[in-house]
PDB file with one MODEL, atoms N, CA, C and O in Angstrom:
MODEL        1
ATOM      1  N   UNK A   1       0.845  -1.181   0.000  1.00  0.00           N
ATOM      2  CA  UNK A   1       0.000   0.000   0.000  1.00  0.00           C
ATOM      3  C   UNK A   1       0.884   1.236   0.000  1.00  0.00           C
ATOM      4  O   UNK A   1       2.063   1.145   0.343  1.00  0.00           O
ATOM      5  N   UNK A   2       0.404   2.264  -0.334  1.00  0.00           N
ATOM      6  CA  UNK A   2       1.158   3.742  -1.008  1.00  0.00           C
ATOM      7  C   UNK A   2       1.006   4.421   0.674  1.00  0.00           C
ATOM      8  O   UNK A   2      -0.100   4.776   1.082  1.00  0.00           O
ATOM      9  N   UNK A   3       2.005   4.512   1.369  1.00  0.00           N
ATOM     10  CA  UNK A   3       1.987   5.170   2.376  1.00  0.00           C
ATOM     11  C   UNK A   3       2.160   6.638   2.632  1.00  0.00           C
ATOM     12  O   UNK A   3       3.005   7.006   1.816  1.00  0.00           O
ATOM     13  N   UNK A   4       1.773   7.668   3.369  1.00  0.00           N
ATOM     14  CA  UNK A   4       2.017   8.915   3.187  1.00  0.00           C
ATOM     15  C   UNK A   4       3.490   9.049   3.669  1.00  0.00           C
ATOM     16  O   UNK A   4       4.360   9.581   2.980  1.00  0.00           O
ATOM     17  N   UNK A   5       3.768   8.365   5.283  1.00  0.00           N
ATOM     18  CA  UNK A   5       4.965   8.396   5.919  1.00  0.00           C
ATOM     19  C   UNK A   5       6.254   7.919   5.324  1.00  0.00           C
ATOM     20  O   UNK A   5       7.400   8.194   5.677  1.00  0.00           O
ATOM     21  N   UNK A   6       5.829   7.137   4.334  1.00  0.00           N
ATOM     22  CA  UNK A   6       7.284   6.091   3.831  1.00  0.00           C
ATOM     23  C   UNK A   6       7.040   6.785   2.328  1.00  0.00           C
ATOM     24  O   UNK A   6       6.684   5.779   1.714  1.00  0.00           O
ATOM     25  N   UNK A   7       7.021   7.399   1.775  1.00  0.00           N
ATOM     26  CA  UNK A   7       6.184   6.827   0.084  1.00  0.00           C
ATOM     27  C   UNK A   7       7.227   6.262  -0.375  1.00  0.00           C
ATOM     28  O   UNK A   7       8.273   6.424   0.254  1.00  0.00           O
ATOM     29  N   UNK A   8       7.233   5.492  -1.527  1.00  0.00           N
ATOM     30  CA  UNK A   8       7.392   4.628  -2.574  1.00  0.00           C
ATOM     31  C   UNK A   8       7.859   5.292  -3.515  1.00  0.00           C
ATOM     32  O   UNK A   8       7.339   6.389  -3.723  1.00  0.00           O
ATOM     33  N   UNK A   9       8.801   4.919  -4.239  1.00  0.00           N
ATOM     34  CA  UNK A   9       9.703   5.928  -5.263  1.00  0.00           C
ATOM     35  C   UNK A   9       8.778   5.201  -6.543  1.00  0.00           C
ATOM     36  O   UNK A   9       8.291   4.098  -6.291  1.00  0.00           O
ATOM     37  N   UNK A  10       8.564   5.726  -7.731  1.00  0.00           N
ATOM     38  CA  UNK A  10       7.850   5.848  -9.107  1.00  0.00           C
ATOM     39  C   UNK A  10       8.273   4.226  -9.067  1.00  0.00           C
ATOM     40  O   UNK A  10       7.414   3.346  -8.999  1.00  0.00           O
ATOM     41  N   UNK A  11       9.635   3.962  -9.115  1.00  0.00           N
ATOM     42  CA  UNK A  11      10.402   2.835  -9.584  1.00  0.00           C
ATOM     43  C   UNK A  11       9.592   1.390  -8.426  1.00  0.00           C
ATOM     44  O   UNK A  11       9.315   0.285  -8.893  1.00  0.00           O
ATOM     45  N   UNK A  12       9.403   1.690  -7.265  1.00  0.00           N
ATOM     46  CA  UNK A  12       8.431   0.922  -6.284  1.00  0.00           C
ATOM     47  C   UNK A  12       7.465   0.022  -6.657  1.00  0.00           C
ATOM     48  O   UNK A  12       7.306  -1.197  -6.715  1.00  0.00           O
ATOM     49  N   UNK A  13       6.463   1.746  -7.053  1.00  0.00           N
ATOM     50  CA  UNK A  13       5.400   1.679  -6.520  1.00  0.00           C
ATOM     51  C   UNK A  13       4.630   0.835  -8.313  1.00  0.00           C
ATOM     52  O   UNK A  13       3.509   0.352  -8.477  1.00  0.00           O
ATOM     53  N   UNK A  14       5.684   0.958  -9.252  1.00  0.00           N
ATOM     54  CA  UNK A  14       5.987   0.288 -10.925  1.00  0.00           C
ATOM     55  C   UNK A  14       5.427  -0.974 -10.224  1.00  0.00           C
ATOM     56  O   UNK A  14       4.251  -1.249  -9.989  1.00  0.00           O
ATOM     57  N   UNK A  15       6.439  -1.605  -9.975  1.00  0.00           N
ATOM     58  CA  UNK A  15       6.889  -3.144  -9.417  1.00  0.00           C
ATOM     59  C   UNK A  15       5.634  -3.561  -8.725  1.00  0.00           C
ATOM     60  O   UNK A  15       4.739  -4.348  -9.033  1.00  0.00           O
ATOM     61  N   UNK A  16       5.846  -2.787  -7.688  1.00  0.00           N
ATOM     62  CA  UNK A  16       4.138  -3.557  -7.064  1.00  0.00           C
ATOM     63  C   UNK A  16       3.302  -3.738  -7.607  1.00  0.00           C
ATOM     64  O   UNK A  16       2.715  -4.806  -7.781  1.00  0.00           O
ATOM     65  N   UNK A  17       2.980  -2.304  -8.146  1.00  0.00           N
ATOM     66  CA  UNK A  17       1.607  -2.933  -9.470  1.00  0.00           C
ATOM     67  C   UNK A  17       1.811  -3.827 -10.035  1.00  0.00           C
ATOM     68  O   UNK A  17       0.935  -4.690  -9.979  1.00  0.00           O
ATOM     69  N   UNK A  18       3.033  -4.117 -10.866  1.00  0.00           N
ATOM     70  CA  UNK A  18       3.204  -5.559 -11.890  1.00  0.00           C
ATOM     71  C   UNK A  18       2.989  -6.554 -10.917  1.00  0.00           C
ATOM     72  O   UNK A  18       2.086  -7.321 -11.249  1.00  0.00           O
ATOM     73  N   UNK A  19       3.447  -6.775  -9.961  1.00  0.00           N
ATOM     74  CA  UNK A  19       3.225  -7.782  -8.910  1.00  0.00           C
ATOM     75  C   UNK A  19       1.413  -7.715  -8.345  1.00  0.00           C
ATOM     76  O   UNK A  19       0.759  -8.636  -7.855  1.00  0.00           O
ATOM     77  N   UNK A  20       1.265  -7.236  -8.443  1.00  0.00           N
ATOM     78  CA  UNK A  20      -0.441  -7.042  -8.306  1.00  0.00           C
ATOM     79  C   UNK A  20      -1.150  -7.555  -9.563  1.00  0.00           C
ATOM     80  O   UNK A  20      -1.868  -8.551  -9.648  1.00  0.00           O
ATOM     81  N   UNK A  21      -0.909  -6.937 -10.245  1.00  0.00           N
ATOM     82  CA  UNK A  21      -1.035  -7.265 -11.892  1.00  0.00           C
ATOM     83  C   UNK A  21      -1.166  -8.906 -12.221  1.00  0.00           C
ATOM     84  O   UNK A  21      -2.110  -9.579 -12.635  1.00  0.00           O
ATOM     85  N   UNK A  22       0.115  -9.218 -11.876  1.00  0.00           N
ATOM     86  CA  UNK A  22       0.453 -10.862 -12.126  1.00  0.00           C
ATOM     87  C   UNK A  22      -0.647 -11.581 -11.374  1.00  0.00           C
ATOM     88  O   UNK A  22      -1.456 -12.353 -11.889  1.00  0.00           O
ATOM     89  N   UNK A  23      -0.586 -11.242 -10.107  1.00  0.00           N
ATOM     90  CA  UNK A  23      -1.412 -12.073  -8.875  1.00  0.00           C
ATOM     91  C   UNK A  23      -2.723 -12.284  -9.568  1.00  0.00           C
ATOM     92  O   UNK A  23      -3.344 -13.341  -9.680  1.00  0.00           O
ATOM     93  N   UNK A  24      -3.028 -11.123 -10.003  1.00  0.00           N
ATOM     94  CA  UNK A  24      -5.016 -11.187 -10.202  1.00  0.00           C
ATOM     95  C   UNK A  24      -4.768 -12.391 -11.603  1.00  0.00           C
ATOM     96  O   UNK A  24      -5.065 -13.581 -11.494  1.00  0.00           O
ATOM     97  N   UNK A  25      -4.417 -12.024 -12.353  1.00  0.00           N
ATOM     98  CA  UNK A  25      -4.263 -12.320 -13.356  1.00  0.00           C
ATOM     99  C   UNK A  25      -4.365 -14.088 -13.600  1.00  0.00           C
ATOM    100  O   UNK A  25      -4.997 -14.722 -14.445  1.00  0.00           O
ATOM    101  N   UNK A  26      -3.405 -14.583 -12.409  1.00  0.00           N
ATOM    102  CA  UNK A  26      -3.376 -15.993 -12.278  1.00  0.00           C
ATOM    103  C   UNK A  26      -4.097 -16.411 -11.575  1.00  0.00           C
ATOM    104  O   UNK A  26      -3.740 -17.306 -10.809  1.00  0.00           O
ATOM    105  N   UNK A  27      -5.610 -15.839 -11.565  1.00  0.00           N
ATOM    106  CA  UNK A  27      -6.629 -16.086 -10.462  1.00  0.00           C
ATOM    107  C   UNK A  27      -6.861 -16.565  -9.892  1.00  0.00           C
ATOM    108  O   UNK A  27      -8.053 -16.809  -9.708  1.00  0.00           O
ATOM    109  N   UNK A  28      -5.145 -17.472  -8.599  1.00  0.00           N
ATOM    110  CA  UNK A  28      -5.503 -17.677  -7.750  1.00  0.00           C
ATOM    111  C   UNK A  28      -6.008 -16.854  -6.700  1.00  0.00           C
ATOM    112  O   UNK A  28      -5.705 -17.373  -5.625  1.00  0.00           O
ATOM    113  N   UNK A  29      -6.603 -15.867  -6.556  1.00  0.00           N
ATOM    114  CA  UNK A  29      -7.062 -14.817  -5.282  1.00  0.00           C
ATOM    115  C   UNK A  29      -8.715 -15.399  -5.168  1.00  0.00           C
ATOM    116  O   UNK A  29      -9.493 -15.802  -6.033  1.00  0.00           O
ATOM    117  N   UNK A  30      -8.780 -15.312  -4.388  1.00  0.00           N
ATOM    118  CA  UNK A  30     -10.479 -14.879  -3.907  1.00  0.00           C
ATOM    119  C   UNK A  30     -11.164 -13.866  -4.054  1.00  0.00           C
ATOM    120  O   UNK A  30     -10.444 -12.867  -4.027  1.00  0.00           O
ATOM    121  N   UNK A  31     -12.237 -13.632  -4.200  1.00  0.00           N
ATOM    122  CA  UNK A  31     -13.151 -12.318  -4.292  1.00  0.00           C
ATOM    123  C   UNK A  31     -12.570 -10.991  -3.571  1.00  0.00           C
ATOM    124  O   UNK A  31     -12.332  -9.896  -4.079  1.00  0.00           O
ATOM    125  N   UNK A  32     -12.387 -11.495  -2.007  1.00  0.00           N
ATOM    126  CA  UNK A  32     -11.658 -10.417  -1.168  1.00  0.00           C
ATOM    127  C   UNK A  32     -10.738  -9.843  -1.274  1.00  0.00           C
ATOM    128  O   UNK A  32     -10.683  -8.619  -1.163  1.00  0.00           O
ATOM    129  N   UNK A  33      -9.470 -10.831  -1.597  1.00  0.00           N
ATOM    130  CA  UNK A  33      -8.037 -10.347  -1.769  1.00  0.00           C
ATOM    131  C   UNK A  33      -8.047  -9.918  -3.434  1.00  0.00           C
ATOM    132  O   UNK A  33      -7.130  -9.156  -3.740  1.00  0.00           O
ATOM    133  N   UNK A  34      -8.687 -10.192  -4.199  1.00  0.00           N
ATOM    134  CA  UNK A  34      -8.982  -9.469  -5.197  1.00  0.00           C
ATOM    135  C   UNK A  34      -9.214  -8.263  -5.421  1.00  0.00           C
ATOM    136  O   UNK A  34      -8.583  -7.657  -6.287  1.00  0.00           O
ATOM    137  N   UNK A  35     -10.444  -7.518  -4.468  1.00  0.00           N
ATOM    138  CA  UNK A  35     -10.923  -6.433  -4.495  1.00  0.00           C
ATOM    139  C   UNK A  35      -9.873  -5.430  -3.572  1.00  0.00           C
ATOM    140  O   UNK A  35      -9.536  -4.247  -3.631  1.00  0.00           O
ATOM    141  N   UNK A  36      -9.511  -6.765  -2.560  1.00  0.00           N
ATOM    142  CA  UNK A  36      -8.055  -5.396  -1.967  1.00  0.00           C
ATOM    143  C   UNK A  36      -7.060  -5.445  -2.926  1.00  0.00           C
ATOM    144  O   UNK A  36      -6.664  -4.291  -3.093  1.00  0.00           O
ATOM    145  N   UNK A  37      -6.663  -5.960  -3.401  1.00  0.00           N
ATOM    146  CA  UNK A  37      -5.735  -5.786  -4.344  1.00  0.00           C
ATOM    147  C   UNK A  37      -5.512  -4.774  -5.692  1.00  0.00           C
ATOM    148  O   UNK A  37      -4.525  -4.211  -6.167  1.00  0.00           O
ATOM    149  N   UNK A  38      -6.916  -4.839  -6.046  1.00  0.00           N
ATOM    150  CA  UNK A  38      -7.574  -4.175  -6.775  1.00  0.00           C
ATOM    151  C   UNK A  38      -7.644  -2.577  -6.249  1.00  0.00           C
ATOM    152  O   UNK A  38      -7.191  -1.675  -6.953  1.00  0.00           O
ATOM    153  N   UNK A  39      -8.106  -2.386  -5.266  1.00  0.00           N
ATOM    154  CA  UNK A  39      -7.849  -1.377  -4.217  1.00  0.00           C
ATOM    155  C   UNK A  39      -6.437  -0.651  -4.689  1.00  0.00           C
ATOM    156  O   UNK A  39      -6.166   0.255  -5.477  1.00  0.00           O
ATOM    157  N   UNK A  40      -5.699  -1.481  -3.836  1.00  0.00           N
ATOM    158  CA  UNK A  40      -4.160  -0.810  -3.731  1.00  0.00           C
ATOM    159  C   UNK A  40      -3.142  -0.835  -4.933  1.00  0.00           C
ATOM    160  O   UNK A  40      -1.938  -0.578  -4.926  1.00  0.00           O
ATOM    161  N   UNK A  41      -4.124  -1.290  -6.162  1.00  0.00           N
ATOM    162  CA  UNK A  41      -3.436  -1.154  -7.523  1.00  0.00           C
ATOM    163  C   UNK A  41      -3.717   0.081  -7.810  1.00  0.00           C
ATOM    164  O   UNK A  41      -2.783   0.837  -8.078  1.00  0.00           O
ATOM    165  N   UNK A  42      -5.296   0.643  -7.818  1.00  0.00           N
ATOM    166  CA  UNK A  42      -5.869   1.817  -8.115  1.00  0.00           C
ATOM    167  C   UNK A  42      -4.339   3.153  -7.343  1.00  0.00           C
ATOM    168  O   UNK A  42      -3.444   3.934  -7.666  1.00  0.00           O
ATOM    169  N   UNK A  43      -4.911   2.655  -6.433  1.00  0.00           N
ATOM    170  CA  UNK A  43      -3.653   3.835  -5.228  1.00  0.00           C
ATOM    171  C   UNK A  43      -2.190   4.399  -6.157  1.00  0.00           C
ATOM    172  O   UNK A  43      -1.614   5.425  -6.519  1.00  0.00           O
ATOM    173  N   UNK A  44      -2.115   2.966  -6.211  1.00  0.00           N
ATOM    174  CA  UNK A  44      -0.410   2.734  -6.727  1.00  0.00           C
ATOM    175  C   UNK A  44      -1.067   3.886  -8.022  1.00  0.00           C
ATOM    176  O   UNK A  44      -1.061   5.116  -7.981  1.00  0.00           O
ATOM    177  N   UNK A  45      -1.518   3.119  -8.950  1.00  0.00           N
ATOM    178  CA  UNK A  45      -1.646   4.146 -10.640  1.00  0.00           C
ATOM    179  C   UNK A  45      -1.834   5.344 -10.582  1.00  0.00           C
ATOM    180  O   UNK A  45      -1.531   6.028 -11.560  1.00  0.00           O
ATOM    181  N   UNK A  46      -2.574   6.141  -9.034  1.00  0.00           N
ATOM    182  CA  UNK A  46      -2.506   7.230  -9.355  1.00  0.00           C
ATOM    183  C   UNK A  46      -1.822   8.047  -8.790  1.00  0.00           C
ATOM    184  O   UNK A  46      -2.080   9.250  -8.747  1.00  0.00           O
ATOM    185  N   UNK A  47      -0.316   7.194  -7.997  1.00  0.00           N
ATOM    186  CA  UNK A  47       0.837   7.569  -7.442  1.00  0.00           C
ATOM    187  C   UNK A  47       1.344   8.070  -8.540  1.00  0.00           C
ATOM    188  O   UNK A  47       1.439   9.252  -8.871  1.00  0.00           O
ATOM    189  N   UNK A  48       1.878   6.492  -9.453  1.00  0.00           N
ATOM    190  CA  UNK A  48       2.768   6.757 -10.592  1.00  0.00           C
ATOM    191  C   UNK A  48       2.161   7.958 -12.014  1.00  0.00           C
ATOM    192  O   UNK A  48       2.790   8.665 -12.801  1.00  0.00           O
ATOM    193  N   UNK A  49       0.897   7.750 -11.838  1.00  0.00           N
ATOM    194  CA  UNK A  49       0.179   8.743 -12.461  1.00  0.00           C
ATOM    195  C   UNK A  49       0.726  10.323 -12.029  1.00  0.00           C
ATOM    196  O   UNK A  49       0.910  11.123 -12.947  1.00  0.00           O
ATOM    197  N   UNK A  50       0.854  10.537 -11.311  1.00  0.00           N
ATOM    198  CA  UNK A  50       0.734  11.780 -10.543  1.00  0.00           C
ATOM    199  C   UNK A  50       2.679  12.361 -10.906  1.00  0.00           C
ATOM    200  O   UNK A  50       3.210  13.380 -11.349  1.00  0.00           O
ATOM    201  N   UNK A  51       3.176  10.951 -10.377  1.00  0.00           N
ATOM    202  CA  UNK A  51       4.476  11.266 -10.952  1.00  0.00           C
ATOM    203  C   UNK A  51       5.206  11.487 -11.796  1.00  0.00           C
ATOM    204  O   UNK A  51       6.124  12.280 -12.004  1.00  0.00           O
ATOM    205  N   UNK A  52       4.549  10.419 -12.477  1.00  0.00           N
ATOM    206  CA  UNK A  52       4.958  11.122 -14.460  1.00  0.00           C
ATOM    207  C   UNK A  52       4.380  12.096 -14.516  1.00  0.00           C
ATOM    208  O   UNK A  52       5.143  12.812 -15.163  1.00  0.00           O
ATOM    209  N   UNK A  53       3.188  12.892 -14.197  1.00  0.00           N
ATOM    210  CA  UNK A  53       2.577  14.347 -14.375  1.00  0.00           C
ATOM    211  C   UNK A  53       3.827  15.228 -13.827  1.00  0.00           C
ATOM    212  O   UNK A  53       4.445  15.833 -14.703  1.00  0.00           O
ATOM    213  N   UNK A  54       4.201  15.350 -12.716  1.00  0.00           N
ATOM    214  CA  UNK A  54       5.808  15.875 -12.010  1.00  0.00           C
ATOM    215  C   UNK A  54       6.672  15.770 -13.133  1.00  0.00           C
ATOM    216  O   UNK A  54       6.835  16.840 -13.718  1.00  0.00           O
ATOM    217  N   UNK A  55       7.385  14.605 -13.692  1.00  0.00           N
ATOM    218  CA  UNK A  55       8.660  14.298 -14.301  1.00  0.00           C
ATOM    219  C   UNK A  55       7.935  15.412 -15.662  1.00  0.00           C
ATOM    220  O   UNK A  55       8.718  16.329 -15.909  1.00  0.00           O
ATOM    221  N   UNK A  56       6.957  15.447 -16.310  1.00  0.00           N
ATOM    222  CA  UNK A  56       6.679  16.016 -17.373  1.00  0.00           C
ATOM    223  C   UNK A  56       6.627  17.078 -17.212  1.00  0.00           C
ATOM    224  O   UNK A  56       6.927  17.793 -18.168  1.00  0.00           O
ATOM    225  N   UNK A  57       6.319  17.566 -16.230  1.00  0.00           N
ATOM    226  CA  UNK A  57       6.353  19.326 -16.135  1.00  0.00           C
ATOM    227  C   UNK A  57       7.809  19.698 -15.843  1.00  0.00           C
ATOM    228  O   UNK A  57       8.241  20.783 -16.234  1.00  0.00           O
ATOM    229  N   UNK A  58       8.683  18.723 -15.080  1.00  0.00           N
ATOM    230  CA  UNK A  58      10.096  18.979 -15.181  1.00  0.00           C
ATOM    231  C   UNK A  58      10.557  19.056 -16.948  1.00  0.00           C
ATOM    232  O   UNK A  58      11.249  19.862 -17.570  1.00  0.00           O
ATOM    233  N   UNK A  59      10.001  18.135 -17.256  1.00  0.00           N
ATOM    234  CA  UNK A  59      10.502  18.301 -18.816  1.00  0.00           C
ATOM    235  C   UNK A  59       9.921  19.619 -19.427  1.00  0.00           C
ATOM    236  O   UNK A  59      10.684  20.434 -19.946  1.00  0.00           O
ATOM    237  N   UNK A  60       9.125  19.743 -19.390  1.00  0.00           N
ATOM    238  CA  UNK A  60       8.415  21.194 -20.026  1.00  0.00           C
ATOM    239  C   UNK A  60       9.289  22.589 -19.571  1.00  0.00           C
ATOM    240  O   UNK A  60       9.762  23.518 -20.225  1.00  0.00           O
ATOM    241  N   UNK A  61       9.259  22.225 -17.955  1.00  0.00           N
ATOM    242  CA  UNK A  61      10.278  23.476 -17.686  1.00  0.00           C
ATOM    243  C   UNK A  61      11.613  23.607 -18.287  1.00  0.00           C
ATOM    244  O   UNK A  61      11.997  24.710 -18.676  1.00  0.00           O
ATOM    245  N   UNK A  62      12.287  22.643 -18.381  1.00  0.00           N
ATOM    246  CA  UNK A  62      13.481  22.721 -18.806  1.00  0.00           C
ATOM    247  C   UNK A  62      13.489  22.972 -20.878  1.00  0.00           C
ATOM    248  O   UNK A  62      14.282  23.547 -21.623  1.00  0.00           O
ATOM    249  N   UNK A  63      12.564  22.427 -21.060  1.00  0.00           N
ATOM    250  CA  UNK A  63      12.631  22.638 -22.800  1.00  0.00           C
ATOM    251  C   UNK A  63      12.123  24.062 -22.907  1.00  0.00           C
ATOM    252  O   UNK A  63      12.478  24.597 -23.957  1.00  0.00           O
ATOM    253  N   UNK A  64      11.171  25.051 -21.872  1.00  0.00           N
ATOM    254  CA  UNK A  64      10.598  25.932 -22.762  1.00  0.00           C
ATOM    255  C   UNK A  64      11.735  27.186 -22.131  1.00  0.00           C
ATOM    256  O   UNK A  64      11.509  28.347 -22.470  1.00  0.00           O
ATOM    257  N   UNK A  65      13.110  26.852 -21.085  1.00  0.00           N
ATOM    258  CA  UNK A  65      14.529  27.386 -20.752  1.00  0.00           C
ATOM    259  C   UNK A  65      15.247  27.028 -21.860  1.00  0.00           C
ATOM    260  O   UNK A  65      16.335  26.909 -21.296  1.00  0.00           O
ATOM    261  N   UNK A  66      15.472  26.765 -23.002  1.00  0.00           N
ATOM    262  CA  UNK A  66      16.523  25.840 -23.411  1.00  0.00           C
ATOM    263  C   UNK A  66      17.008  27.014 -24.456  1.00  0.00           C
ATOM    264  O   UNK A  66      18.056  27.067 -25.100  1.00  0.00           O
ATOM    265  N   UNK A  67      15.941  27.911 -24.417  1.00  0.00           N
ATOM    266  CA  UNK A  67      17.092  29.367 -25.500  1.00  0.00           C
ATOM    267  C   UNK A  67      17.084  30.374 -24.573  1.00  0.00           C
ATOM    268  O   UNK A  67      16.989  31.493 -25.076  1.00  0.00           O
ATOM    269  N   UNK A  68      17.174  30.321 -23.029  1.00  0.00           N
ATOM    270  CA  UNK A  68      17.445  30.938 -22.278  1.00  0.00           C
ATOM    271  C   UNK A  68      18.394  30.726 -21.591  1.00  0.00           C
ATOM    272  O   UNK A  68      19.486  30.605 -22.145  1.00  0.00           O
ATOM    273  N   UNK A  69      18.279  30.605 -20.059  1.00  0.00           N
ATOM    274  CA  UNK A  69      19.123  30.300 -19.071  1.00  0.00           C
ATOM    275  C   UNK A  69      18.757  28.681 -18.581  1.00  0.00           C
ATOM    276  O   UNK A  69      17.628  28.578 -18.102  1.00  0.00           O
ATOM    277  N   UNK A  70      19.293  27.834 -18.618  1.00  0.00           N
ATOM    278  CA  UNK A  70      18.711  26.298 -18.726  1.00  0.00           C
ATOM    279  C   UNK A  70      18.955  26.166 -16.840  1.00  0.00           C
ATOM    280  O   UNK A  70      20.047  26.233 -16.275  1.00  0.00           O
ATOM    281  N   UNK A  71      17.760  25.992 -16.247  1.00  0.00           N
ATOM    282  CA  UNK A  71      17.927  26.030 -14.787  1.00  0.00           C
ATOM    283  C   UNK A  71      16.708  25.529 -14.706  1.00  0.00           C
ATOM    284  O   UNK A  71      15.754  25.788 -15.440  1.00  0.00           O
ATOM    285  N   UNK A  72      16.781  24.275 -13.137  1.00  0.00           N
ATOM    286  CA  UNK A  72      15.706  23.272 -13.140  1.00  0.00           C
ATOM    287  C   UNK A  72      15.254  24.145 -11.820  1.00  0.00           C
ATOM    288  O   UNK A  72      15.923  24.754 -10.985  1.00  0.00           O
ATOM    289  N   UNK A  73      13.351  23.881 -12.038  1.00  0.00           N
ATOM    290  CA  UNK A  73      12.795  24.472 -10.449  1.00  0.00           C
ATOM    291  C   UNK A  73      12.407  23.072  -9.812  1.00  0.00           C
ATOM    292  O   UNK A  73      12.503  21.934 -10.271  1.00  0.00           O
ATOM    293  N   UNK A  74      12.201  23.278  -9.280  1.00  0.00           N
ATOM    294  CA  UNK A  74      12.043  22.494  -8.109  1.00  0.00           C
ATOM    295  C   UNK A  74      10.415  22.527  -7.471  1.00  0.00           C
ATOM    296  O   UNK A  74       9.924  23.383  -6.735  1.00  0.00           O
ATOM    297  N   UNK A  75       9.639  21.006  -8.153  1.00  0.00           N
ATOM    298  CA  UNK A  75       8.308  21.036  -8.183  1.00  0.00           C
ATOM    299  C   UNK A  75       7.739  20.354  -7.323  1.00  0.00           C
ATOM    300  O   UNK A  75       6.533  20.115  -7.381  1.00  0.00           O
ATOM    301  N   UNK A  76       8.687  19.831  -6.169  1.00  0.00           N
ATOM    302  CA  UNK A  76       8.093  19.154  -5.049  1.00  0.00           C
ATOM    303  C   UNK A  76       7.740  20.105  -4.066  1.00  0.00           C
ATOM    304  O   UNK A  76       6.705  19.844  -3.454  1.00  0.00           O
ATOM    305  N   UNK A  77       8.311  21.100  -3.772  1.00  0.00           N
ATOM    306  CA  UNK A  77       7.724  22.723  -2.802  1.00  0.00           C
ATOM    307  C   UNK A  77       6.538  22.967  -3.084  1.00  0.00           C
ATOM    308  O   UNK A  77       5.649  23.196  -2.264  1.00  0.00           O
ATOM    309  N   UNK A  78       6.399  22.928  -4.646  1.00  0.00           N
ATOM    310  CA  UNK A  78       4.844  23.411  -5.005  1.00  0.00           C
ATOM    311  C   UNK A  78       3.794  22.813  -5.129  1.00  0.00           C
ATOM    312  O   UNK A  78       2.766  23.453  -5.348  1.00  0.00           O
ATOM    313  N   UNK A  79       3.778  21.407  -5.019  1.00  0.00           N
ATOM    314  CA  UNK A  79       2.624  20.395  -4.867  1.00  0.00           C
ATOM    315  C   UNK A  79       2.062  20.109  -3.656  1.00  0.00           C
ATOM    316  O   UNK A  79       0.939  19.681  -3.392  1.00  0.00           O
ATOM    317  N   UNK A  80       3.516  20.564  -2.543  1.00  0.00           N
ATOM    318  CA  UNK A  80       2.550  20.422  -0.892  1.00  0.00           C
ATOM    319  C   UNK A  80       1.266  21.271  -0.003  1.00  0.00           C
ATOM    320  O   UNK A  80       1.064  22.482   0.087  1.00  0.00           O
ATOM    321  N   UNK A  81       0.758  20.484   0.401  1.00  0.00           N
ATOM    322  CA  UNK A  81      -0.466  21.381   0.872  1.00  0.00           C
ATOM    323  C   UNK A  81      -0.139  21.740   2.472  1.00  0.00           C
ATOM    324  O   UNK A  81      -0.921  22.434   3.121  1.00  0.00           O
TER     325      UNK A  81
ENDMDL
END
């Protein structure tokens, strides 16, 4: 599960899903561990979701600098609430 205290680096929280992924897939699970699973896949996608949204706006910043002064901001300050 995607924790607030620990989080899970992009590269993690990848893996688990595939490992979630696989599990359902070979349907040994039950209804229950299915639907939790199912659960904490959702979580995970819209971790890594969220993060490639980050890595892409890093990219945007840096390409629409690139006939200027090429300097990275720093987009984790601005996403906290």
């Amino acid at each position: 599960m995607v924790k607030a205290e620990n989080p899970l680096t992009f590269e993690e929280a990848l893996a688990k899903l595939e490992q979630i992924t696989e599990h359902m897939e070979s349907g040994s699970a039950g209804l229950t561990e299915s639907l939790a699973a199912f659960q904490e896949g959702m979580k995970l996608l819209v971790f890594c979701q969220n993060e490639l949204e980050k890595a892409e706006g890093t990219i945007k910043e840096l390409m629409e600098n690139v006939f200027g002064e090429l300097e990275m901001t720093d987009f984790t300050d601005q996403n906290k609430d």
